[in-house]
HTML snippet that shows the backbone in 3Dmol.js (N, CA, C, O; Angstrom):
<script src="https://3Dmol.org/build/3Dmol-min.js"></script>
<div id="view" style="width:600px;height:400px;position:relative"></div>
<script>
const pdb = `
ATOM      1  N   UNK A   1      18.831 -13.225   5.388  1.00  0.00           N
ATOM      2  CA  UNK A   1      19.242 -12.209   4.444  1.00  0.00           C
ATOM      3  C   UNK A   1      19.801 -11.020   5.224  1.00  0.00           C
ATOM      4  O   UNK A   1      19.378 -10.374   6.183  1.00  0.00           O
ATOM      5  N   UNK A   2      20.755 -10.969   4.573  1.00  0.00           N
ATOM      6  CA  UNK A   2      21.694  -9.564   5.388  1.00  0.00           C
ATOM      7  C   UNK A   2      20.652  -8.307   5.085  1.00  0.00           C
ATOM      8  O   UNK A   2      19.989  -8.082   4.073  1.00  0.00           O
ATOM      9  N   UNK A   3      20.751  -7.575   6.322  1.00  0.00           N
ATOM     10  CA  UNK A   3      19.616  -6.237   6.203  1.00  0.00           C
ATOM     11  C   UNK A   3      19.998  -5.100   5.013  1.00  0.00           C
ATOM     12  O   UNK A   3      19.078  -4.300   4.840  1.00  0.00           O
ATOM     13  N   UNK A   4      21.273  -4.862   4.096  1.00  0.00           N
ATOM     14  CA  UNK A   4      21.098  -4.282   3.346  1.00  0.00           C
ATOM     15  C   UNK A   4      21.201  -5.111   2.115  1.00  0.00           C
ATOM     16  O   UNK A   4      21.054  -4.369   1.144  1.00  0.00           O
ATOM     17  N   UNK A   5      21.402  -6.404   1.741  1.00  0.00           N
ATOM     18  CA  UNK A   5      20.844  -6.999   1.010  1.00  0.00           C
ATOM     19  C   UNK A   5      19.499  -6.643  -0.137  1.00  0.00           C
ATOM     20  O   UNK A   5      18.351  -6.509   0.288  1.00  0.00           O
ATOM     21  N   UNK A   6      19.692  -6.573  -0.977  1.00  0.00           N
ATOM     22  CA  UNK A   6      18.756  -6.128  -1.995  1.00  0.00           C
ATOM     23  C   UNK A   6      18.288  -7.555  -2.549  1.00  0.00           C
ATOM     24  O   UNK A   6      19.057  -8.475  -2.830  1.00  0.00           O
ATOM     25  N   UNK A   7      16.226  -7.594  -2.708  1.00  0.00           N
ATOM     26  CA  UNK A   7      16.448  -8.418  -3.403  1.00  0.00           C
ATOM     27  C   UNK A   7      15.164  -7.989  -4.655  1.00  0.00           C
ATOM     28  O   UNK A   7      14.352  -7.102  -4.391  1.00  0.00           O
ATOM     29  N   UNK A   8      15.131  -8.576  -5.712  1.00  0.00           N
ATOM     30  CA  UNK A   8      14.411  -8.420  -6.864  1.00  0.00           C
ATOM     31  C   UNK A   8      13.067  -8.584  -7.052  1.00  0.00           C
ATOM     32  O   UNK A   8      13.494  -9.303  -7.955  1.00  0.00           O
ATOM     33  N   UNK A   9      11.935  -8.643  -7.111  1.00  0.00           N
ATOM     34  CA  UNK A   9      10.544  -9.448  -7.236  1.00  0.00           C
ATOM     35  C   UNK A   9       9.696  -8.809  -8.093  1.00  0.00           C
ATOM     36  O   UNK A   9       9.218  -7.717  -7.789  1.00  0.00           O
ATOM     37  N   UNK A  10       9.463  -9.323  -9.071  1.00  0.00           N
ATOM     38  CA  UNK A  10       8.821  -9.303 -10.457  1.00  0.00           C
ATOM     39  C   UNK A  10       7.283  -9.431 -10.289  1.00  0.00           C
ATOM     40  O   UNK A  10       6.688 -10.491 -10.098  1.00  0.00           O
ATOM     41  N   UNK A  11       6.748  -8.246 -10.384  1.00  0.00           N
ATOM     42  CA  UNK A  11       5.116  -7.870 -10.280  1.00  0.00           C
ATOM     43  C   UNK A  11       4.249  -7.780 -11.090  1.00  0.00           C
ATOM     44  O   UNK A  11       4.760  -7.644 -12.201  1.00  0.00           O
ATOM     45  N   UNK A  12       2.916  -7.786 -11.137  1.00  0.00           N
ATOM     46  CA  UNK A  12       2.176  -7.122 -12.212  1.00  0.00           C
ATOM     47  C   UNK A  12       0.992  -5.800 -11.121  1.00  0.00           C
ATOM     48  O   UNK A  12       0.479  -5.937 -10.010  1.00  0.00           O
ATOM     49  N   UNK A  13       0.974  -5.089 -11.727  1.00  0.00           N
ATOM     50  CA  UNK A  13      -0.006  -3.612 -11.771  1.00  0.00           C
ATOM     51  C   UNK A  13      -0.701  -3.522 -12.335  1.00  0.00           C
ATOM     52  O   UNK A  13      -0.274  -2.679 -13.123  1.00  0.00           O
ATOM     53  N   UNK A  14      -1.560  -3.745 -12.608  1.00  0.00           N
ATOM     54  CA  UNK A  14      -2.450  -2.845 -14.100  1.00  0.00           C
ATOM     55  C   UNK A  14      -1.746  -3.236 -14.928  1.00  0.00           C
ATOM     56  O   UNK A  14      -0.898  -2.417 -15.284  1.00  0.00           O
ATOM     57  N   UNK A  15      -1.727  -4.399 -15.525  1.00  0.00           N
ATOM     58  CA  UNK A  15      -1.378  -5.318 -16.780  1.00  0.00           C
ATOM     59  C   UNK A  15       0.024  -4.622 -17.040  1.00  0.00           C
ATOM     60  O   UNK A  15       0.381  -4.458 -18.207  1.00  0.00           O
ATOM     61  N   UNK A  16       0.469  -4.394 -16.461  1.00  0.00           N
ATOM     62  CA  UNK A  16       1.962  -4.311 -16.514  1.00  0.00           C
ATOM     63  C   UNK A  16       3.277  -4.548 -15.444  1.00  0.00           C
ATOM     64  O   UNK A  16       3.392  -4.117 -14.296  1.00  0.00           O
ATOM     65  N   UNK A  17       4.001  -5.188 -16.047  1.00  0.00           N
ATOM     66  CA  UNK A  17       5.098  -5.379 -15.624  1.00  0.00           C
ATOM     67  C   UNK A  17       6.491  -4.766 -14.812  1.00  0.00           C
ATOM     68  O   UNK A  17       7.190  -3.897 -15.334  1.00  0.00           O
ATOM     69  N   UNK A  18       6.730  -5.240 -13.717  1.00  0.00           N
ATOM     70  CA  UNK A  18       7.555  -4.306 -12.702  1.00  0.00           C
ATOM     71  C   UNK A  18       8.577  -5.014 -11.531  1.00  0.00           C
ATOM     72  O   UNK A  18       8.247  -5.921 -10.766  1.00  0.00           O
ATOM     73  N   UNK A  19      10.031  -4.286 -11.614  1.00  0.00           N
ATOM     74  CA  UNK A  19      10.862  -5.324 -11.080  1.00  0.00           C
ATOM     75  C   UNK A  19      11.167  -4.295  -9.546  1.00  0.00           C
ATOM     76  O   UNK A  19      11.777  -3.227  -9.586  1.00  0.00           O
ATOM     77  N   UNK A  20      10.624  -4.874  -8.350  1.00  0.00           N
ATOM     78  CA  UNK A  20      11.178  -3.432  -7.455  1.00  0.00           C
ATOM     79  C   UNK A  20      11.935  -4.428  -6.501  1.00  0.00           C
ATOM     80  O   UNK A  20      11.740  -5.531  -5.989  1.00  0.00           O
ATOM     81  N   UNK A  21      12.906  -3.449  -6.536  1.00  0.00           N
ATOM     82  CA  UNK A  21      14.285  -3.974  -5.580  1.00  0.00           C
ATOM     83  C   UNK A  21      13.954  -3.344  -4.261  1.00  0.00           C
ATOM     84  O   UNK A  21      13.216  -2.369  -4.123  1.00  0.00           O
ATOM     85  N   UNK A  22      14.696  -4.130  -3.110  1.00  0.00           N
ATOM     86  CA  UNK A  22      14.531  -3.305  -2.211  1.00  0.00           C
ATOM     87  C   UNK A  22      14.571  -4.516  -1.230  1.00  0.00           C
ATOM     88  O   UNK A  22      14.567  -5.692  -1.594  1.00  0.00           O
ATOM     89  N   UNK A  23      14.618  -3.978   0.364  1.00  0.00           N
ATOM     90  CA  UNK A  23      15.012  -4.894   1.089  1.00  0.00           C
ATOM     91  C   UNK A  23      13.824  -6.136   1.996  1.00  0.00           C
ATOM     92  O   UNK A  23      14.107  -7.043   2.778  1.00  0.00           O
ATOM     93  N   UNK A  24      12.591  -5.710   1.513  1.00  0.00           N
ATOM     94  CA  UNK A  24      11.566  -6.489   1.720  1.00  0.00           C
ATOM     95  C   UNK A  24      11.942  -7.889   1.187  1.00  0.00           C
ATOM     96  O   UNK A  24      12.854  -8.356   0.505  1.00  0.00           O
ATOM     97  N   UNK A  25      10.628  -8.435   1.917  1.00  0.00           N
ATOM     98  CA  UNK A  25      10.550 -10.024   1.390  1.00  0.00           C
ATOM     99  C   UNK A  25       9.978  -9.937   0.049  1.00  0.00           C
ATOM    100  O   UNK A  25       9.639  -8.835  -0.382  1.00  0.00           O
ATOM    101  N   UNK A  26       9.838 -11.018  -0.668  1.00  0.00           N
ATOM    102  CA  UNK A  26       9.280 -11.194  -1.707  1.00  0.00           C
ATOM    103  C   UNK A  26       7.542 -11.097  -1.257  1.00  0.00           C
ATOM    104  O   UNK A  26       6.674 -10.246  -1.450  1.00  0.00           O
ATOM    105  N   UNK A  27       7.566 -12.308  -0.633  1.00  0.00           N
ATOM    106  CA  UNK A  27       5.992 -12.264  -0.807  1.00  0.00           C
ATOM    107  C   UNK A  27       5.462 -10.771   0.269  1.00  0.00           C
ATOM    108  O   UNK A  27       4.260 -10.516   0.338  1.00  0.00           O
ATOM    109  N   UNK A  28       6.197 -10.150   0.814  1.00  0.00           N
ATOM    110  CA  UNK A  28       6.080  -8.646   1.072  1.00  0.00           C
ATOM    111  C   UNK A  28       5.580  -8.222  -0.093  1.00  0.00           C
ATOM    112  O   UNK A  28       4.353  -8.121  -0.098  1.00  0.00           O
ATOM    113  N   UNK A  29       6.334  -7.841  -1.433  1.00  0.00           N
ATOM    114  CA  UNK A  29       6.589  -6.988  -2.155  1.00  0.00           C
ATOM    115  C   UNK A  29       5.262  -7.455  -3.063  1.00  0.00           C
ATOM    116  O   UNK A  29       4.564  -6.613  -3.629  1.00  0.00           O
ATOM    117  N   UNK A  30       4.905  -9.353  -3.162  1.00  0.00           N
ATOM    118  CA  UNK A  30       3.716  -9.475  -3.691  1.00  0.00           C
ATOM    119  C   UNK A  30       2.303  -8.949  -3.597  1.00  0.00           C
ATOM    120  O   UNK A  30       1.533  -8.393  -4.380  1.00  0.00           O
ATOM    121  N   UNK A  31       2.250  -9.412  -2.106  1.00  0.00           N
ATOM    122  CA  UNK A  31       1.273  -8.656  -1.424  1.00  0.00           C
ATOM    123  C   UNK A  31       0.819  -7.003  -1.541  1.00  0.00           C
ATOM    124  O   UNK A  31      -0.389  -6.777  -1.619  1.00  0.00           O
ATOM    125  N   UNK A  32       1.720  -5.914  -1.553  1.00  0.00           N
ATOM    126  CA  UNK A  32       1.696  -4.862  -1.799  1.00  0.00           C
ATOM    127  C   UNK A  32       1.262  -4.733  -2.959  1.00  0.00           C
ATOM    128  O   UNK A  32       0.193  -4.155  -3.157  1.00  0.00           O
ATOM    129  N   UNK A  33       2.215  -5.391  -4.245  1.00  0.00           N
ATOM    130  CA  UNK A  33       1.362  -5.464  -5.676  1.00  0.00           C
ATOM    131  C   UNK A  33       0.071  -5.525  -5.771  1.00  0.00           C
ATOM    132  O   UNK A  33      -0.687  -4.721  -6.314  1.00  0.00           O
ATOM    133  N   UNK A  34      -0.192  -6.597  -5.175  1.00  0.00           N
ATOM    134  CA  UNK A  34      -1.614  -7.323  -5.176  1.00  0.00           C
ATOM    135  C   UNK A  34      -2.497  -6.128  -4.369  1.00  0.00           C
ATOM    136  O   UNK A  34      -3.439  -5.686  -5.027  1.00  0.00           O
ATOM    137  N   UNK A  35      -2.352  -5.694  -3.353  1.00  0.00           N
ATOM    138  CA  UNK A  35      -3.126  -4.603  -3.225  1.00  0.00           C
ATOM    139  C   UNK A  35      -3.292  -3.587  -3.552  1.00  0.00           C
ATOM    140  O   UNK A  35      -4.220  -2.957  -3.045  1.00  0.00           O
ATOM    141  N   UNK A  36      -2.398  -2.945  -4.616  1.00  0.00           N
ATOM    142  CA  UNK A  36      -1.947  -1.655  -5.104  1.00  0.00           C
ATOM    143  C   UNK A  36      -2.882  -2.051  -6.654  1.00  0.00           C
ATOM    144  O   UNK A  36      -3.592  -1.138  -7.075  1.00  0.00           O
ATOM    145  N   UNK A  37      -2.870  -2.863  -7.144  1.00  0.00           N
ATOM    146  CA  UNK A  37      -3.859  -3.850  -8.236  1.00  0.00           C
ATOM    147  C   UNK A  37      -5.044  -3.807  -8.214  1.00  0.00           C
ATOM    148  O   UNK A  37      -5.737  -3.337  -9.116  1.00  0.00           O
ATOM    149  N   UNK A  38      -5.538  -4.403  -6.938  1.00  0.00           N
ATOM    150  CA  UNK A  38      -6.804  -4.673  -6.590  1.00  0.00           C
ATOM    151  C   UNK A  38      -7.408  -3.107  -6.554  1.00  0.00           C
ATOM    152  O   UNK A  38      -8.354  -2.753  -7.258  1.00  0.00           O
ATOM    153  N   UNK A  39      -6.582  -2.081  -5.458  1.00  0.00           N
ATOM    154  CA  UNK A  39      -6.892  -0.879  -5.224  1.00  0.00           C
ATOM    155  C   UNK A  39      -7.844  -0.005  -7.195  1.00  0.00           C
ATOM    156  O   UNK A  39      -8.830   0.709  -7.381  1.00  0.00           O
ATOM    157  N   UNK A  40      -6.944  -0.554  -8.016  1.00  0.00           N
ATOM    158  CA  UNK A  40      -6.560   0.263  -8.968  1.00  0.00           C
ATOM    159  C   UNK A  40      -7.390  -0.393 -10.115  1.00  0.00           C
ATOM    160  O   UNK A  40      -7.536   0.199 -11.184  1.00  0.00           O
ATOM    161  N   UNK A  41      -7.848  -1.429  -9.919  1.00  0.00           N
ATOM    162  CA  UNK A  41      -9.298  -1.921 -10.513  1.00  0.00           C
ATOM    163  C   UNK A  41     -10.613  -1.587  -9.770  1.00  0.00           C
ATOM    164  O   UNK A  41     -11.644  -1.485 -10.435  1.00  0.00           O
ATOM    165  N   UNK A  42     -10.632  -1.439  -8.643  1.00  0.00           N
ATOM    166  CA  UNK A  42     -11.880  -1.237  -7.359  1.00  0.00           C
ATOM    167  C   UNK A  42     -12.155   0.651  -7.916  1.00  0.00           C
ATOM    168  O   UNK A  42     -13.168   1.348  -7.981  1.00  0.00           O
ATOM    169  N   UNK A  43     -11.013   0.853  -8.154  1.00  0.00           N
ATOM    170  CA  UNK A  43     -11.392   2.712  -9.075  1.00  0.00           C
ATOM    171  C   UNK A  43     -11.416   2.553 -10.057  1.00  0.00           C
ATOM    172  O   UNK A  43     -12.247   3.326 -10.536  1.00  0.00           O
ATOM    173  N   UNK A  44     -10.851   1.791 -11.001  1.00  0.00           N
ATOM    174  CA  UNK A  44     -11.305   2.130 -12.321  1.00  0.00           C
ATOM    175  C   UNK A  44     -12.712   1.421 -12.947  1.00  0.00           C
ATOM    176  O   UNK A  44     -13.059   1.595 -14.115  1.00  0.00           O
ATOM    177  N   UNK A  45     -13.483   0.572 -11.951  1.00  0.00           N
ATOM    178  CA  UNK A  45     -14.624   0.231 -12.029  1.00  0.00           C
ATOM    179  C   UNK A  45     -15.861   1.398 -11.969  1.00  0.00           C
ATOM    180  O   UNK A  45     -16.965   1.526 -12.497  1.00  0.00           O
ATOM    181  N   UNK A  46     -15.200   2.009 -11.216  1.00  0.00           N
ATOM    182  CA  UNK A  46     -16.377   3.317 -11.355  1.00  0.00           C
ATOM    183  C   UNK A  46     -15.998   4.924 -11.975  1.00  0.00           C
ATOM    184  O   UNK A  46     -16.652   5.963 -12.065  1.00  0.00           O
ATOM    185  N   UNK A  47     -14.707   4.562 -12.312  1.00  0.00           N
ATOM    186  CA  UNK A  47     -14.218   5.404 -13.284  1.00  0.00           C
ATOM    187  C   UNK A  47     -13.648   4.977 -14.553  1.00  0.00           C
ATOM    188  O   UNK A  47     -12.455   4.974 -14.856  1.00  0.00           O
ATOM    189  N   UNK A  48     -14.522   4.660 -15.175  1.00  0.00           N
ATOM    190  CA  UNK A  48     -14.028   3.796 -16.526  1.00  0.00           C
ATOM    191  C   UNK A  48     -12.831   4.865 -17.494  1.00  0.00           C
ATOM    192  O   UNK A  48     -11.831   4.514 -18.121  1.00  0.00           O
ATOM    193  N   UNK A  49     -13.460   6.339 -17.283  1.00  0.00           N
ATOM    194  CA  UNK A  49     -12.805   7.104 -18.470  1.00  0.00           C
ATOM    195  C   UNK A  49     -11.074   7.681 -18.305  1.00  0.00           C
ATOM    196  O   UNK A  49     -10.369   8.404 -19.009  1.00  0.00           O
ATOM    197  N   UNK A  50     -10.816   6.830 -16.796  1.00  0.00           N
ATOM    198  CA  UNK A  50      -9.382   7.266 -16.779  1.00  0.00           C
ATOM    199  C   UNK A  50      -8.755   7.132 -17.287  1.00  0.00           C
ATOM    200  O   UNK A  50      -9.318   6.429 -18.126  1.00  0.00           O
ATOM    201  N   UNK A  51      -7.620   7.239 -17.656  1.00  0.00           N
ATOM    202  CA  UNK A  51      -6.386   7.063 -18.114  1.00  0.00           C
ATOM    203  C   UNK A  51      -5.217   6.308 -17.062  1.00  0.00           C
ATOM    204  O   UNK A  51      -5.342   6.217 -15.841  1.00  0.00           O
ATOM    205  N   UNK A  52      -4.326   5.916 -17.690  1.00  0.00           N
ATOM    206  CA  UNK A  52      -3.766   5.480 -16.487  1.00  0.00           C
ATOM    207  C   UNK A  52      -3.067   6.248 -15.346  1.00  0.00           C
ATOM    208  O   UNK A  52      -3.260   5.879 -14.188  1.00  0.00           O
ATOM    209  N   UNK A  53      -2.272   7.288 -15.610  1.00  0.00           N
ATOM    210  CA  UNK A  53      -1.861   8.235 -15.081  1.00  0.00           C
ATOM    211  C   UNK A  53      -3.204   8.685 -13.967  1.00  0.00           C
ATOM    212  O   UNK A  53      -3.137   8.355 -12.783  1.00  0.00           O
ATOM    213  N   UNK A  54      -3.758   9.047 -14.220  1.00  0.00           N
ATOM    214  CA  UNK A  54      -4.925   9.489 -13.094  1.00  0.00           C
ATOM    215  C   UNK A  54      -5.290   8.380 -12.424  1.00  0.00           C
ATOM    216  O   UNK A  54      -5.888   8.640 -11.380  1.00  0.00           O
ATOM    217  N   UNK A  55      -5.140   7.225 -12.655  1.00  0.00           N
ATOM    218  CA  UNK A  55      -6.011   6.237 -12.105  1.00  0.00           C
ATOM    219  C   UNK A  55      -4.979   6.369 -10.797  1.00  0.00           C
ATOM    220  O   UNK A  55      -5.372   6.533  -9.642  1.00  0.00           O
ATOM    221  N   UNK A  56      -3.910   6.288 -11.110  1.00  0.00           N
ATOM    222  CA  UNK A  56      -2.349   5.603 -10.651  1.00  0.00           C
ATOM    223  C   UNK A  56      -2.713   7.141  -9.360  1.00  0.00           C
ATOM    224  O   UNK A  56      -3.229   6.984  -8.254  1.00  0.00           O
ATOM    225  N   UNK A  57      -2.419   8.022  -9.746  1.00  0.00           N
ATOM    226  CA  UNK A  57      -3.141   9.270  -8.551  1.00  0.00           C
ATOM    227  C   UNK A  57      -3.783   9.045  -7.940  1.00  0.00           C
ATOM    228  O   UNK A  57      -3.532   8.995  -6.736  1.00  0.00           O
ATOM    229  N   UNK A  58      -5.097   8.758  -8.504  1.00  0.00           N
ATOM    230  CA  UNK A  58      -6.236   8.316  -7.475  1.00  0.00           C
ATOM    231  C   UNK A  58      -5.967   7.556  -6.708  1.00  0.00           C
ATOM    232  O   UNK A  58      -6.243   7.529  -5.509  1.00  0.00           O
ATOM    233  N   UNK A  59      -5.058   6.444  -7.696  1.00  0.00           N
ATOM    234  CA  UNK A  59      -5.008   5.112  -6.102  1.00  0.00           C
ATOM    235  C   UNK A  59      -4.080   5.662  -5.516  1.00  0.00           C
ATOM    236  O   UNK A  59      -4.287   5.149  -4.417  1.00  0.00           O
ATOM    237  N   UNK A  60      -2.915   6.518  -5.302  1.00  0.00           N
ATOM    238  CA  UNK A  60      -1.969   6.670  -4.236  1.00  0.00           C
ATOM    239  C   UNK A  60      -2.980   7.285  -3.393  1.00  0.00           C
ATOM    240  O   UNK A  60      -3.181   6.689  -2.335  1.00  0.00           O
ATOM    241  N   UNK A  61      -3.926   8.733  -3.685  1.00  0.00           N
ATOM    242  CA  UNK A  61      -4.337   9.520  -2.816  1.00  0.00           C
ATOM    243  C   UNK A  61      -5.371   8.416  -1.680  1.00  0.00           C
ATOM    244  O   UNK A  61      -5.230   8.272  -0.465  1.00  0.00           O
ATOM    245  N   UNK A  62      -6.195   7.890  -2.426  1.00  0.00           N
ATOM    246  CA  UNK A  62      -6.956   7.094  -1.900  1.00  0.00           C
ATOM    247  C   UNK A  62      -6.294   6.156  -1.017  1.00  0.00           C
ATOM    248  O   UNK A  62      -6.823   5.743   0.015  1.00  0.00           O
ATOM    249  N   UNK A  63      -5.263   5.851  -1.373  1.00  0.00           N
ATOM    250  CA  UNK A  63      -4.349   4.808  -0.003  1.00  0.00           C
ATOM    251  C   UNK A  63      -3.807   5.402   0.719  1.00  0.00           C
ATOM    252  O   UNK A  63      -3.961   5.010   1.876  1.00  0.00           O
ATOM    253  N   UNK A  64      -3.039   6.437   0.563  1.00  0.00           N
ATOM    254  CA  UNK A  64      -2.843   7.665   1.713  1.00  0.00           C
ATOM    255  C   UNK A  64      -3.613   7.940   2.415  1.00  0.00           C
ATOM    256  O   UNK A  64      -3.390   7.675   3.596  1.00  0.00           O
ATOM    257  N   UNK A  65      -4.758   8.531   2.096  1.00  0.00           N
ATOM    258  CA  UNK A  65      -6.228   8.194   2.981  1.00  0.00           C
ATOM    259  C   UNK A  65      -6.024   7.436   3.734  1.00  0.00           C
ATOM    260  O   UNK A  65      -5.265   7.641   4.681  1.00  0.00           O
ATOM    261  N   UNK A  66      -6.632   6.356   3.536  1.00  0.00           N
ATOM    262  CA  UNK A  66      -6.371   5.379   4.045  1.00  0.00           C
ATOM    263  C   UNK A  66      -5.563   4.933   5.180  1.00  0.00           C
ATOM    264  O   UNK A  66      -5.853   4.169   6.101  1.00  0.00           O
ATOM    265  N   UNK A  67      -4.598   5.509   4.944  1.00  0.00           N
ATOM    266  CA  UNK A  67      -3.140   5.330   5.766  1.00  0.00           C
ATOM    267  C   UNK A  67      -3.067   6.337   6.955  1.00  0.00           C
ATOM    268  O   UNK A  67      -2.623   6.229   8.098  1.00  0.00           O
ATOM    269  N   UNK A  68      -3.586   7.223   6.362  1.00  0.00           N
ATOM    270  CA  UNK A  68      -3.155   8.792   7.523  1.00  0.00           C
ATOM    271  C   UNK A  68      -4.658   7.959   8.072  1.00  0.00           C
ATOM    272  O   UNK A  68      -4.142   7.458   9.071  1.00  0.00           O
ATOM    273  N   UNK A  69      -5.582   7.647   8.107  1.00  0.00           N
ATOM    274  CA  UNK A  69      -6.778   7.161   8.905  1.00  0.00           C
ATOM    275  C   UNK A  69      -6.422   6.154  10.239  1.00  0.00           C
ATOM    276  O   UNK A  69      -6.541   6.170  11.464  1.00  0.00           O
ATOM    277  N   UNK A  70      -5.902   5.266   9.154  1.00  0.00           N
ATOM    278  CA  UNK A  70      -5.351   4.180   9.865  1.00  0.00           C
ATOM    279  C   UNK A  70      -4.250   4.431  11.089  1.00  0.00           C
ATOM    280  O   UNK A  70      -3.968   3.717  12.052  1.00  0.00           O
ATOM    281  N   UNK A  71      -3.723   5.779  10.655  1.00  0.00           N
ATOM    282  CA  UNK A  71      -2.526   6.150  11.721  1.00  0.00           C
ATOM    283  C   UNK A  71      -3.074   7.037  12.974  1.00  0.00           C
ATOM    284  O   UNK A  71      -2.538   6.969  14.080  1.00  0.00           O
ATOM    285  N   UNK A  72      -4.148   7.843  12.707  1.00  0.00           N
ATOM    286  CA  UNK A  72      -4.832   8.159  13.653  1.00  0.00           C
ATOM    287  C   UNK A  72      -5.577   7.153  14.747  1.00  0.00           C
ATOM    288  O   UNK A  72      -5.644   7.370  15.957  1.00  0.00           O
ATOM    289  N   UNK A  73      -6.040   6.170  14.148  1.00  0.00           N
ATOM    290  CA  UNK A  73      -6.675   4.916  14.948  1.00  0.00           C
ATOM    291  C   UNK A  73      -5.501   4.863  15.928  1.00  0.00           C
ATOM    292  O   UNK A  73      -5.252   5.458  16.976  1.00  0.00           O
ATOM    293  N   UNK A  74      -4.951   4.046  15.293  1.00  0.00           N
ATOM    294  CA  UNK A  74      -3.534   3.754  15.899  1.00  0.00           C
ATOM    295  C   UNK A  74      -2.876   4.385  16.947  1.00  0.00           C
ATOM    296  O   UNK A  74      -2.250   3.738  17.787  1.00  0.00           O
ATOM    297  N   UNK A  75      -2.989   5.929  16.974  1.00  0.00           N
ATOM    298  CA  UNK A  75      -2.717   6.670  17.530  1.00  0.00           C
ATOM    299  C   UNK A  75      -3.315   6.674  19.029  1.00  0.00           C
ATOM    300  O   UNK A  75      -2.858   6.191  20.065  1.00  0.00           O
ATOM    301  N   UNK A  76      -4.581   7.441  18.755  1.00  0.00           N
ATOM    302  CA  UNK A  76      -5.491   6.921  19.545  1.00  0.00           C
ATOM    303  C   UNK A  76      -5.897   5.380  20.374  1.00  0.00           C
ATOM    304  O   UNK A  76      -6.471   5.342  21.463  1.00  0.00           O
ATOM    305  N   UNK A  77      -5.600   4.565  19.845  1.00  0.00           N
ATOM    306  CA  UNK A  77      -5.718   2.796  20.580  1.00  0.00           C
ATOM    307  C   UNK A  77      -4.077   3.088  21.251  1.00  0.00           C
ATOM    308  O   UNK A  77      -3.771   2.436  22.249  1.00  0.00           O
ATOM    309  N   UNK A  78      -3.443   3.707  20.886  1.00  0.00           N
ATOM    310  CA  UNK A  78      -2.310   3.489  22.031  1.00  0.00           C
ATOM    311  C   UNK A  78      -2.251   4.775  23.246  1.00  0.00           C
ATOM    312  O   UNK A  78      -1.552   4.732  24.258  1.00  0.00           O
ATOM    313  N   UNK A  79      -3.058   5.765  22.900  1.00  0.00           N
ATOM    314  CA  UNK A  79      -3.252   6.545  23.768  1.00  0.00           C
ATOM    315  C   UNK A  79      -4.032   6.534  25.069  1.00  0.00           C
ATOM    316  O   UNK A  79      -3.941   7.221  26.087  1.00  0.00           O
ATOM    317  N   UNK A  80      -5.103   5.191  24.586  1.00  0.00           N
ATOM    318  CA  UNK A  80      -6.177   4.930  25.518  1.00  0.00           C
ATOM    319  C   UNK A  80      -5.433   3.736  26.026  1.00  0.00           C
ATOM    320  O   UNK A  80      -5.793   3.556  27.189  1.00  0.00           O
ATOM    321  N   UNK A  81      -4.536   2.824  25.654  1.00  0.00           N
ATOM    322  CA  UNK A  81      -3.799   2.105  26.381  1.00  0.00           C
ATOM    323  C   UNK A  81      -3.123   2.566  27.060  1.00  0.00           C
ATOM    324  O   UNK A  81      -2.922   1.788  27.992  1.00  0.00           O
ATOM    325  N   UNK A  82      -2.354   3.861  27.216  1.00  0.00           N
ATOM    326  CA  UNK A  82      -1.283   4.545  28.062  1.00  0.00           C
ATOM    327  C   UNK A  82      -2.537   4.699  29.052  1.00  0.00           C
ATOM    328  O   UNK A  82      -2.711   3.822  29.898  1.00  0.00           O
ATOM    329  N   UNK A  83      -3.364   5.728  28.975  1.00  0.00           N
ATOM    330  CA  UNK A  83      -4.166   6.013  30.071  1.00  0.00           C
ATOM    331  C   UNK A  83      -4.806   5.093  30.998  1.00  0.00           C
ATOM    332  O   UNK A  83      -5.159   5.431  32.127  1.00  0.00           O
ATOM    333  N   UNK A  84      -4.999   3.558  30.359  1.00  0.00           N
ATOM    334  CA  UNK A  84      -5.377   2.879  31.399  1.00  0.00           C
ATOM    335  C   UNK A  84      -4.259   2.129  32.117  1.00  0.00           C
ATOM    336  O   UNK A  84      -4.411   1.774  33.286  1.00  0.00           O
ATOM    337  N   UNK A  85      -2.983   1.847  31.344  1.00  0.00           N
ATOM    338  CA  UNK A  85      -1.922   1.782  32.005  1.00  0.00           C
ATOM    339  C   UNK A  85      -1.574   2.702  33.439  1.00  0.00           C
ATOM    340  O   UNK A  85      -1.039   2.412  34.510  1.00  0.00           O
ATOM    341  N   UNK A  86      -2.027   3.664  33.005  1.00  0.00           N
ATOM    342  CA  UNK A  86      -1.758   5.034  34.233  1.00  0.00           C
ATOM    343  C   UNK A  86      -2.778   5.120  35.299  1.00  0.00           C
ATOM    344  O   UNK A  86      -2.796   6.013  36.145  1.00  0.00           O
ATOM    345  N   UNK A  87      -3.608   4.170  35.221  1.00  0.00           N
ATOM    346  CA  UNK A  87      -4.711   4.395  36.567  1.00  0.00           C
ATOM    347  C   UNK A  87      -4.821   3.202  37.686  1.00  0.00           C
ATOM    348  O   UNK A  87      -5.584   3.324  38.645  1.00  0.00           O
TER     349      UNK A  87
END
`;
const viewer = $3Dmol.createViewer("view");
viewer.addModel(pdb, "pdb");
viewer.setStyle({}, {cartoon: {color: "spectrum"}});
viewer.zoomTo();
viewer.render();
</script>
């Protein structure tokens, strides 16, 4: 697939339906669903009284979390690899 190639993949979220274009793979774009899903039932299990709109917040903030965490690790595991590179 040519790199600006667009392609289509038909999701579900939170019992709804979603077509996101873009230059990922499909089963990329599944996978992400599927965790953005999972994320967004794993909160509304202990927050029953949301709405969807808040839920949909919660799960971005909560995966951002997540993410800025994950990027610090990251950070750090390549920092301690430079340094032992250097001795």
């Amino acid at each position: 697939m040519a790199q600006d190639e667009k392609t289509r993949t038909t999701v579900e979220i939170h019992n709804k339906t979603y077509t996101i274009i873009g230059n990922e793979p499909k089963n990329h774009v599944q996978l992400v669903a599927s965790l953005v899903d999972q994320k967004m039932k794993e909160i509304q299990e202990s927050n029953r009284q949301l709405d969807t709109t808040r839920l949909a917040v919660l799960t971005a903030v909560n995966t951002m979390n997540d993410y800025l965490k994950l990027k610090a690790d990251y950070a750090s595991l390549i920092g301690s690899i430079k340094k032992k590179e250097d001795k």
